[in-house]
DRENTI-437338 format. One record per residue (C-alpha): residue number from 1; x, y, z. Coordinates in steps of 0.05 Angstrom, whole numbers. Example, Ala and Ser with C-alpha at 12.3 -4.5 7.8 and 13.67 -1.06 7.14 Angstrom:
2
seq  east  north  up
1  246  -90  156
2  273  -21  143
***
This chain:
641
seq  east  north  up
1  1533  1947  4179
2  1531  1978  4247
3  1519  2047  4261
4  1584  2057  4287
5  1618  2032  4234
6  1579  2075  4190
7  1594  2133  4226
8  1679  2115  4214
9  1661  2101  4151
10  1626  2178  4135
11  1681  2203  4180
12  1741  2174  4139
13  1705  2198  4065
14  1701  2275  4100
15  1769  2272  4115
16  1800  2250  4049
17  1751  2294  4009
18  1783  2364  3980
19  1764  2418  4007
20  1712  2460  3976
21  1684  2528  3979
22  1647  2557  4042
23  1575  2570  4041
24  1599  2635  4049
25  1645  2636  3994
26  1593  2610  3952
27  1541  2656  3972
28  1596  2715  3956
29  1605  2688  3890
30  1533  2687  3876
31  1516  2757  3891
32  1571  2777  3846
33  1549  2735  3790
34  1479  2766  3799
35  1510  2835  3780
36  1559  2816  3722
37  1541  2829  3653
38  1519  2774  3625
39  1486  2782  3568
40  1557  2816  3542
41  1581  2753  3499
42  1616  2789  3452
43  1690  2767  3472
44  1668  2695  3463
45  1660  2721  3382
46  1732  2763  3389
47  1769  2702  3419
48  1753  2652  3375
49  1748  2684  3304
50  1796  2674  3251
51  1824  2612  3290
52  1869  2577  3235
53  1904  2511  3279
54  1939  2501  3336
55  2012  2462  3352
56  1990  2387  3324
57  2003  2349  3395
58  1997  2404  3441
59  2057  2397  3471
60  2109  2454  3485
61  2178  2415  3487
62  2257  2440  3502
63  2301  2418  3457
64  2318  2346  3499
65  2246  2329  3485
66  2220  2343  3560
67  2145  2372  3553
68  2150  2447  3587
69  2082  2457  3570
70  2021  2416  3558
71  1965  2460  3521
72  1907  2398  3532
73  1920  2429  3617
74  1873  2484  3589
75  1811  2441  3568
76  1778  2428  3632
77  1766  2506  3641
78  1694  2496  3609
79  1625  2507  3627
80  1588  2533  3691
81  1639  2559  3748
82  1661  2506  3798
83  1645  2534  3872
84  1718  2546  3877
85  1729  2589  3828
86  1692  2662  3830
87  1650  2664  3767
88  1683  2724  3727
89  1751  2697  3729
90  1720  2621  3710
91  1699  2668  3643
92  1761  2696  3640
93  1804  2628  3636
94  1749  2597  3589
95  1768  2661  3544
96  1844  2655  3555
97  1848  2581  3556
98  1836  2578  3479
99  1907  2571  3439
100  1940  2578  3368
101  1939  2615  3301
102  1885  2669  3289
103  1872  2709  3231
104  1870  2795  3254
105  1877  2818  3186
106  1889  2795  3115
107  1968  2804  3130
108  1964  2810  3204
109  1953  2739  3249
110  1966  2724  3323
111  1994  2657  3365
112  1956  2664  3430
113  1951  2620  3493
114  2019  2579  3486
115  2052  2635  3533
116  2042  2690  3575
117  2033  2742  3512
118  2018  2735  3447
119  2061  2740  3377
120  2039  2777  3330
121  2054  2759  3253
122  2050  2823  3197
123  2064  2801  3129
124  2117  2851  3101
125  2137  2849  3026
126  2197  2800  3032
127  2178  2759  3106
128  2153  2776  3179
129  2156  2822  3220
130  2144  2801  3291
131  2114  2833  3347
132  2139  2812  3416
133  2166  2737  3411
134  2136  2707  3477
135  2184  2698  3539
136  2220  2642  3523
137  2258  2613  3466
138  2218  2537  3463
139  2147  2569  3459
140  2174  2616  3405
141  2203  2570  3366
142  2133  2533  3377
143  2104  2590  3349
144  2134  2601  3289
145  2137  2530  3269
146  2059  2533  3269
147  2059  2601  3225
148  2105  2570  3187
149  2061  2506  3174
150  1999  2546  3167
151  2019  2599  3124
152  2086  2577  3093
153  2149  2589  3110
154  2183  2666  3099
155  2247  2695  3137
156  2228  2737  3197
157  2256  2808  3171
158  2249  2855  3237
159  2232  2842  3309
160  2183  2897  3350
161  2185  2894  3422
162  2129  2934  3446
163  2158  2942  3511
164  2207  2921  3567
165  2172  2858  3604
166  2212  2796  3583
167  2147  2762  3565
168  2143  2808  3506
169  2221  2800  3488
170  2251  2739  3512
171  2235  2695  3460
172  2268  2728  3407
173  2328  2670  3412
174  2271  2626  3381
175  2255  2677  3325
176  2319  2697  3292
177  2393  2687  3301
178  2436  2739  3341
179  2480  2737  3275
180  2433  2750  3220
181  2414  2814  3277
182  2490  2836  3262
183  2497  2826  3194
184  2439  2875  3184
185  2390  2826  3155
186  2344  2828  3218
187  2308  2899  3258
188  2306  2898  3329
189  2261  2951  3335
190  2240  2981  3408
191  2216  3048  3450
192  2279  3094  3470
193  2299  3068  3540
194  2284  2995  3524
195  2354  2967  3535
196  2363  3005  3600
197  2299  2980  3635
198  2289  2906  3604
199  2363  2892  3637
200  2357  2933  3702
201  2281  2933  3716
202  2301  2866  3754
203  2365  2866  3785
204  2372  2902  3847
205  2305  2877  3866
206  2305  2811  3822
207  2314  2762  3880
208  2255  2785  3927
209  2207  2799  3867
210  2214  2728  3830
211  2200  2703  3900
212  2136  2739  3902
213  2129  2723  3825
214  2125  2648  3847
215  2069  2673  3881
216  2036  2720  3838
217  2024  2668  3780
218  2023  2608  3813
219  2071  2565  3786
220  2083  2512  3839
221  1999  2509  3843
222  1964  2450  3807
223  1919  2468  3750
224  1854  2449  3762
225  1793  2482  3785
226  1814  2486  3860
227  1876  2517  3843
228  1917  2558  3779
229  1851  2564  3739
230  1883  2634  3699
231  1946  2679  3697
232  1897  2737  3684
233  1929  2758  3627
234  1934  2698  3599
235  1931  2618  3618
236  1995  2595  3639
237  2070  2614  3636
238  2112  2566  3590
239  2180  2554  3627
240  2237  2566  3580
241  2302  2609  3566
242  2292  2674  3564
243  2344  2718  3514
244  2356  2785  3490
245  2372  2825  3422
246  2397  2892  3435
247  2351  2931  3397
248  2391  2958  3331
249  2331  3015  3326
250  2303  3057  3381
251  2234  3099  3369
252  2241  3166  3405
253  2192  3223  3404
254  2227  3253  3342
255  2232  3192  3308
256  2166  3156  3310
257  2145  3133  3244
258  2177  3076  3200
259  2178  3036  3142
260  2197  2965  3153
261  2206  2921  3087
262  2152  2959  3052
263  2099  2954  3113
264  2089  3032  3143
265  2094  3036  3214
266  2071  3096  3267
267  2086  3097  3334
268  2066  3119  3400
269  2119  3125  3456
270  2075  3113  3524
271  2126  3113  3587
272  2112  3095  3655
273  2052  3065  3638
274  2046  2991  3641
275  2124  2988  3632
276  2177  3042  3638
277  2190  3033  3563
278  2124  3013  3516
279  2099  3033  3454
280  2031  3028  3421
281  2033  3023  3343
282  1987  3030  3282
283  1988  3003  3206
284  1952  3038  3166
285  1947  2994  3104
286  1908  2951  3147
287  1876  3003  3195
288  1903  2963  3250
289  1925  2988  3324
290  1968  2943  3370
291  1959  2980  3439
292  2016  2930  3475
293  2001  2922  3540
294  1967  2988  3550
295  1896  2959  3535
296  1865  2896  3548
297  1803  2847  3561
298  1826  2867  3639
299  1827  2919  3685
300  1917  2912  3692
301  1955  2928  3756
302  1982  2996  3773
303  2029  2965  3818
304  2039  2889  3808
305  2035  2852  3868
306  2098  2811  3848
307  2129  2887  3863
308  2153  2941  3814
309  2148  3016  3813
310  2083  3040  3824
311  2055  3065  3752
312  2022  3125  3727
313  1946  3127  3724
314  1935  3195  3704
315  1992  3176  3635
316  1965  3113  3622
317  1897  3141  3613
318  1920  3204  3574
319  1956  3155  3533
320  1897  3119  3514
321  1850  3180  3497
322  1903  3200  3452
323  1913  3127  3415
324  1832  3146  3412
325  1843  3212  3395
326  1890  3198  3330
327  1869  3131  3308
328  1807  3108  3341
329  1762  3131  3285
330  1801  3103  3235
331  1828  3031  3257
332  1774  2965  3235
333  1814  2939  3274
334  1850  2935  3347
335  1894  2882  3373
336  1940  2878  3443
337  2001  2839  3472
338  1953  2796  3511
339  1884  2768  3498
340  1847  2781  3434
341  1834  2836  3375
342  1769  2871  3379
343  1741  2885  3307
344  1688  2953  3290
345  1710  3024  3295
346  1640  3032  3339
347  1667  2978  3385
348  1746  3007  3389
349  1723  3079  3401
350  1672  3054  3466
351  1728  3004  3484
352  1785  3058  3485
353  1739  3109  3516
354  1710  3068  3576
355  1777  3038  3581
356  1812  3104  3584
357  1759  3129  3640
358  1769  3071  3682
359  1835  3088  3696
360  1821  3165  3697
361  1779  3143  3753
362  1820  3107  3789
363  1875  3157  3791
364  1815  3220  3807
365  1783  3183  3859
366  1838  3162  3900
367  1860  3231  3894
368  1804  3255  3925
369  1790  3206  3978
370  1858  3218  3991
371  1852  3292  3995
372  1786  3283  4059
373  1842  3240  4102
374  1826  3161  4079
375  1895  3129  4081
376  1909  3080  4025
377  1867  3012  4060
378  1805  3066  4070
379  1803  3084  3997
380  1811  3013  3976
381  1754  2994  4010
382  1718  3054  3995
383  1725  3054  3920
384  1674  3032  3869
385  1682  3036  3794
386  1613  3071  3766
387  1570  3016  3737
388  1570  3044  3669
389  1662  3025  3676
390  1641  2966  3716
391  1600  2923  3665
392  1647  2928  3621
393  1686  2862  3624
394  1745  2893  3597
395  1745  2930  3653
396  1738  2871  3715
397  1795  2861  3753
398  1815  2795  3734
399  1887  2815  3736
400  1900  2882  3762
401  1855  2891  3821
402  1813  2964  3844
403  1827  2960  3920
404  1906  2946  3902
405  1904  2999  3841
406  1873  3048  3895
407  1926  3045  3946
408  1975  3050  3883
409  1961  3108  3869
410  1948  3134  3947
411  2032  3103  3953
412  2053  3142  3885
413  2031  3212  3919
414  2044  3191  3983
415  2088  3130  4000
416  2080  3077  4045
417  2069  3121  4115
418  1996  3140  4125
419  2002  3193  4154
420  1979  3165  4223
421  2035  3174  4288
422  2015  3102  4315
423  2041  3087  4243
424  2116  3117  4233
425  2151  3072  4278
426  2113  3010  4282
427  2133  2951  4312
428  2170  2898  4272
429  2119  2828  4254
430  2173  2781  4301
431  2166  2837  4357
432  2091  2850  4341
433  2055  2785  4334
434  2076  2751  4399
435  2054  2810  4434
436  1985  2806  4402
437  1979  2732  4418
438  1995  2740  4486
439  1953  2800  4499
440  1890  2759  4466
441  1901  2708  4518
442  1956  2666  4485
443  1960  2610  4419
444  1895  2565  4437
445  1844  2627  4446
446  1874  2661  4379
447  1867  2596  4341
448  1798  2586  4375
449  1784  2663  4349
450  1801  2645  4281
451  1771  2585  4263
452  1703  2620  4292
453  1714  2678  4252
454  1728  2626  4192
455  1658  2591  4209
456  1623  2659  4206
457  1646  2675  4132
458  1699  2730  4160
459  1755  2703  4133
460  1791  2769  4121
461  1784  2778  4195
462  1806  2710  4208
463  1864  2710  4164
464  1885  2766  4208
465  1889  2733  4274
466  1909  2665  4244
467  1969  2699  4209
468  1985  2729  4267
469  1988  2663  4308
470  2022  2631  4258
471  2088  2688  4265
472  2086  2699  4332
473  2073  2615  4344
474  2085  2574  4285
475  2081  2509  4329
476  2012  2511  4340
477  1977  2452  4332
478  1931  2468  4273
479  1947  2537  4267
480  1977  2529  4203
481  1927  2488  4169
482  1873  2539  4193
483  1904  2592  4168
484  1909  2547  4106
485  1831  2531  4101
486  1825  2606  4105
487  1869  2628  4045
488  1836  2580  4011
489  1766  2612  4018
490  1798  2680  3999
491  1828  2653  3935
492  1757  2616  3920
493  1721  2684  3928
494  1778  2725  3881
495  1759  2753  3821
496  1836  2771  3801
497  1878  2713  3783
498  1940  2739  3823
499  1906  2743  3884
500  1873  2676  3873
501  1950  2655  3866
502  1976  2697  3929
503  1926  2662  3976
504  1937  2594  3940
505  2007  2583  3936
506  2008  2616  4012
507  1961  2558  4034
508  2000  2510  3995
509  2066  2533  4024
510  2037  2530  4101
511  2026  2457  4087
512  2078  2436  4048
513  2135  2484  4064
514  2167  2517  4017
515  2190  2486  3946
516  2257  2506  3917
517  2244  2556  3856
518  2282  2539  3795
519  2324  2586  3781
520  2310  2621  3719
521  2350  2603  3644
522  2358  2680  3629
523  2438  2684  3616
524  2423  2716  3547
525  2384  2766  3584
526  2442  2775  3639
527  2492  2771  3581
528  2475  2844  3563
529  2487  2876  3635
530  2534  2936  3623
531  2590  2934  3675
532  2559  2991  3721
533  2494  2944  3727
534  2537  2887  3745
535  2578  2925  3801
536  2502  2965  3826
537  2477  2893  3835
538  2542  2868  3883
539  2531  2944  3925
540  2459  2923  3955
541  2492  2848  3965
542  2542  2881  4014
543  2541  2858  4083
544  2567  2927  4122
545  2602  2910  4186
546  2644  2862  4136
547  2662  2930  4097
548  2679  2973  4142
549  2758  2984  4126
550  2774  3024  4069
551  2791  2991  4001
552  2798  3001  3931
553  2786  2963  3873
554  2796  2972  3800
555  2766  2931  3741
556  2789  2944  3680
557  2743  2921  3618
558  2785  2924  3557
559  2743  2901  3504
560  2690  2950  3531
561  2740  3004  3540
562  2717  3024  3613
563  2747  3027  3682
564  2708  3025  3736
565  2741  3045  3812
566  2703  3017  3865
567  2718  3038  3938
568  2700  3006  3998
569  2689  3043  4070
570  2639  3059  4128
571  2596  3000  4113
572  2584  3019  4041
573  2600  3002  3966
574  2607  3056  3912
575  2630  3056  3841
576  2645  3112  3792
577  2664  3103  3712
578  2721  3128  3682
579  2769  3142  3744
580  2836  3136  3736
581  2852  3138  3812
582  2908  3079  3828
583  2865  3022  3863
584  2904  2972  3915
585  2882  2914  3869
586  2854  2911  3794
587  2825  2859  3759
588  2834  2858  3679
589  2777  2812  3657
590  2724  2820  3594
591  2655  2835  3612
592  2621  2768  3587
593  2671  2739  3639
594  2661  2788  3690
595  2583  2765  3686
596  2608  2696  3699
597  2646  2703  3750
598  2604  2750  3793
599  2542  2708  3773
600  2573  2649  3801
601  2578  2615  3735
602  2654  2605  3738
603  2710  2616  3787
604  2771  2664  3782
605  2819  2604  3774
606  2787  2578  3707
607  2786  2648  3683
608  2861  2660  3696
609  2870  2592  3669
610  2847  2611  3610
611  2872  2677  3601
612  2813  2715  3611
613  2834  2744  3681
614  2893  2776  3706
615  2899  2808  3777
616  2948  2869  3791
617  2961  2904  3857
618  2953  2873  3926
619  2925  2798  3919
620  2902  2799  3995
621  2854  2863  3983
622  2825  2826  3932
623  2804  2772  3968
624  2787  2807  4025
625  2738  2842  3966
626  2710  2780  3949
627  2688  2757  4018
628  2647  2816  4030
629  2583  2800  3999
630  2519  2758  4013
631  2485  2715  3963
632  2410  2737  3955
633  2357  2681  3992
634  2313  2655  3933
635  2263  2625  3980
636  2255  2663  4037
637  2186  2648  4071
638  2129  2706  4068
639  2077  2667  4109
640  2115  2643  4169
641  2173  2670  4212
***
C-alpha cells in the first residue's frame, strides 16, 4: 500500500470519526474531578435500597402499542466518565438512570426513573394515596400497574400534588378517573393557588418557553454518551398526555393539617420557591418528610433556563430551615419529588442544613457583590460556593447552575439593565452583529478568529465571535459547523445537564436546522382554562396596526354564567368580567367550545352546526375580530438569524 494511499486512507477514518472532547475539555474535566468528593458514596446506598422490580419489558407504551419510552436507553450510563461527558454529571445519570419500585417506608414506596419525577405510594387504611402522578398519563398508568403487581392491587383513594409543574400533576388521567373525583370517592389534594398557576404559569409565555424547553432537556438529542446523558433531575422525559384534576381540597395557611383515609397528614405551604404553588409534607406515623421539589440530590435553578419567573432564594432557604426546624429531628426518614429518600435523622438534619445554606448563600452573596457595583455576568463569575456547601453532592449543580442562580438573583433585585449607559439602549443582534464582523475585518478573519480561539481551549471566547458570524453572516462557509464544534466542547465540559442540552441541541440545530417540535397532548390541561385565561392568551397574540379601529365584542358563557366584554382600539386588546355594556357582536358559546375554537381545534361553522354557537350583533365586526390575531411561531430559531 502506498504512502499516499495510506495517507487517504487515515484522512477518510478522521473524517467519519465523531467528534470527541478537546484536550482542553478533557483537561477541564480532570481538574474538576480532582476536587469532587469522592470518597462520598453514600447516594449510591440511597438510590438503590429497597428496590422491589421494575416494568417487566422496559418499555413505556401509549395505548396503540407505540414504545414512548424505552427504560434499557438508561443502561449504557455505567462506569468511568466518557471524555465527553464532565465527570459529576456522568455520576449523576448513573444515579438517576436507575428505575422502578423502591421501598421508603413500611407503607411508603416510590416509582423512580420512568419520568421526569417520581410517584410516591402511602398505604392508607382502605387504598393509596398518591403523591404527584408523573407528567403524563402512559408512564402513570405504567406506574401503577407495577405497584399494583408488586404489592397488590388497592383503589387509589386521594391524589397530592405537591406543587404546580405538570411533571408532578399531569399524570393523574392515568391514576384515577375524573368521575370517581366527582362522585367524592377520590381527594385531589393541592397548596392554595394551585389551579391558578398550573393553568396560567404557561400560557402567555407557553410558545417561546416550550421552544427553549426543547432545548433545556434535550429531547431532539440522541442518548448516548456524546449527547442527552441526564435531565438533571432525572433521566429522561416520557412523552405522553398530560391532564388535570381540579383539586377538590386546597391547603392554606389556616388549614394545613389532614387526615386522609386514616393516614395523618401536615403540611407546609412554601410559595415562590421552586414553584409559585408547592407544599412540603410530613407523616408522622412513619416519621417521614416529602420536601417536593424544594430539596434534592442537586443544586435546582432559581430561574430555569427554559424561562419562568425568577424565584426566591432568601424563601426557599427559610423554608427549608424551618422543614429543619419542625421536623428535622424527628423524621427517619426524608424523601423528594425527584431522585431518592435519604434515611438517618443525623444525615436529614446535615442534608437540610447545608442544603438550606447553599441557597442562603447564593441569595447573600449576590447581594453583596451586587451591592460593590458587579453587574449580574461579574458576580457569576465571581461566585464560589464555600467548600464545606461545595462537596456536598447534593449541592453540585447538575441541574440548577451557580453562575445562572447568581445573576437570578442579581435580575430579581434588579432586572435585566445593569446599570451601565452603553447598556440601556443597545443595539438590536440583526443591527449589532454585522457591524462587529465588519469592524473585525469581515466573515473570513472572524471565522479565522474563532476557530484559533477554539484551538486554544477558549471556547467561551470563541463561541462569542463564531455566534456572532453566524447572525450577522449565516452563509459562511464553515461558520456554522465551527460554531457547532465549539458548543460541543462547552456541553462536554458542563457539569449541569441543561446547559449540556442548551449547547447540544444548539450544535445539533446549526447542522441540521431546525426539527418541528411536536406539539404537546395537554387538552386536559387546557380544558380547565377559565374564560379570562383564554381571552389574556388571544391579547398578547394581537397584531396592533391590524387593531387599530375601535370594536366591541361580547362572549357570553352560559353554562359558566359569565360575560366577558372585550374592546378593541389604539393597537390594543382588553377584557373586563361581568360588563353588561351592549357589544357590536356577541358570541353565545360554552367554554369547553370556546377552548376549541380559539385553540384551533374546531371551526365556528361545526360549532353552529351543532348548536354550540350562536352569533348576535354585527356579523362583519366579528370577523373583522377574528382576523386580528397572529398564531404563536413554535420553532423560531435561537442560534441563527
Amino acid at each position: 500500500m502506498t504512502p499516499h494511499l495510506i495517507a487517504l486512507l487515515l484522512a477518510s477514518a478522521a473524517a467519519q470519526a465523531p467528534p470527541t472532547a478537546s484536550p482542553h475539555a478533557q483537561a477541564d474535566n480532570a481538574a474538576l474531578a480532582a476536587s469532587l468528593n469522592w470518597a462520598d458514596e453514600q447516594d449510591f446506598d440511597f438510590a438503590s435500597r429497597g428496590f422491589l422490580g421494575s416494568i417487566p419489558d422496559g418499555k413505556i407504551r401509549n395505548a396503540k402499542g407505540d414504545v414512548l419510552r424505552d427504560l434499557a436507553d438508561g443502561a449504557q450510563f455505567t462506569g468511568p466518565a466518557p471524555a465527553t461527558v464532565n465527570p459529576s454529571l456522568w455520576r449523576n445519570a448513573t444515579l438517576v438512570a436507575k428505575h422502578g419500585l423502591f421501598q421508603v417506608a413500611d407503607g411508603i414506596w416510590q416509582v423512580r426513573g420512568l419520568d421526569l419525577a417520581n410517584m410516591t405510594v402511602i398505604r392508607s387504611n382502605s387504598g393509596w394515596i398518591i403523591v404527584d402522578p408523573l407528567t403524563g398519563a402512559e408512564s402513570a398508568k405504567a406506574a401503577m400497574a407495577l405497584v399494583t403487581d408488586k404489592l397488590g392491587k388497592r383503589p387509589v383513594v386521594a391524589v397530592i400534588y405537591t406543587h404546580s409543574h405538570v411533571d408532578h400533576f399531569g399524570g393523574v388521567l392515568g391514576v384515577v378517573n375524573p368521575a370517581e373525583v366527582a362522585a367524592g370517592k377520590v381527594q385531589i389534594i393541592a397548596p392554595e393557588g394551585f389551579l391558578e398557576h398550573a393553568v396560567s404559569e404557561n400560557v402567555i409565555a407557553g410558545p417561546a418557553m416550550l421552544r427553549r424547553a426543547v432545548y433545556m432537556f434535550g429531547t431532539s438529542l440522541p442518548h448516548n454518551p456524546a449527547g442527552h446523558v441526564s435531565s438533571g433531575l432525572s433521566s429522561f422525559n416520557t412523552p405522553g398526555t398530560y391532564g388535570l384534576i381540579p383539586p377538590t381540597d386546597s391547603i392554606t395557611p389556616d388549614s394545613s393539617n389532614r387526615i386522609v383515609d386514616g393516614v395523618e397528614i401536615q403540611f407546609q405551604l412554601t410559595p415562590n420557591t421552586e414553584a409559585p404553588a408547592e407544599m412540603n409534607l410530613y407523616l408522622p406515623a412513619w416519621k417521614a418528610l416529602c420536601l417536593a421539589e424544594n430539596a434534592n440530590a442537586s443544586m435546582h435553578n432559581l430561574l430555569t433556563p427554559r424561562g419562568a419567573l425568577v424565584r426566591d432564594a432568601k424563601g426557599w432557604a427559610d423554608y427549608l430551615v424551618e422543614a429543619r426546624r419542625r421536623w428535622g429531628g424527628e423524621a427517619d426518614v426524608l424523601f423528594t419529588s425527584h431522585f431518592w429518600p435519604r434515611w438517618g435523622k443525623d444525615h436529614i438534619g446535615d442534608y437540610l442544613l447545608r442544603h438550606a445554606q447553599a441557597y442562603a448563600f447564593v441569595h447573600n452573596e449576590s447581594v453583596r457583590l451586587m451591592n460593590t457595583g458587579l453587574n449580574a455576568v461579574e458576580i457569576g463569575e465571581a461566585i464560589k460556593l464555600p467548600e464545606p456547601l461545595a462537596k456536598g453532592w447534593f449541592n453540585r449543580p447538575n441541574y440548577g447552575s451557580l453562575k445562572f442562580n447568581a445573576r437570578a438573583v442579581y435580575q430579581r433585585y434588579l432586572g435585566a439593565f445593569d446599570g451601565d449607559p452603553a447598556t440601556l439602549d443597545p443595539l438590536p443582534r440583526a443591527d449589532l452583529a454585522p457591524r462587529l464582523v465588519a469592524q473585525m475585518g469581515g466573515p473570513k478573519k472572524v471565522l479565522a478568529a474563532g476557530k484559533a480561539a477554539a484551538a486554544k481551549g477558549d471556547d467561551r471566547w470563541a463561541a462569542t465571535l463564531l455566534s456572532t458570524l453566524v447572525r450577522a453572516a449565516p452563509d459562511t462557509p464553515g461558520a456554522k459547523a465551527a460554531l457547532a464544534g465549539v458548543y460541543r466542547q462547552l456541553a462536554w465540559r458542563a457539569e449541569a445537564a441543561p446547559w449540556r442540552n442548551f449547547y447540544l441541541t444548539g450544535a445539533q440545530e446549526l447542522e441540521q436546522g431546525i426539527k418541528p417540535s411536536e406539539p404537546a397532548s395537554a387538552a386536559g390541561i387546557a380544558a380547565n382554562l377559565t374564560v379570562s385565561m383564554l381571552l389574556d392568551s388571544m391579547s398578547v397574540r394581537l397584531v396592533p396596526e391590524r387593531a387599530i379601529a375601535p370594536m366591541t365584542i361580547a362572549f357570553e358563557i352560559a353554562d359558566a354564567k359569565e360575560r366577558h366584554l372585550v374592546s378593541i382600539g389604539n393597537g390594543v386588546m382588553l377584557h373586563e368580567k361581568g360588563v353588561t355594556d351592549p357589544a357590536q357582536a356577541t358570541l353565545v358559546v360554552p367554554r369547553r367550545a370556546l377552548i376549541g375554537l380559539i385553540g384551533g381545534a374546531v371551526k365556528a361553522p361545526e360549532l353552529m352546526a351543532a348548536g354550540q354557537l350562536a352569533i348576535k350583533g354585527d356579523l362583519a365586526v366579528l370577523q373583522r375580530f377574528m382576523g386580528l390575531f397572529q398564531l404563536p411561531k413554535p420553532d423560531f430559531p435561537l442560534v441563527a438569524p
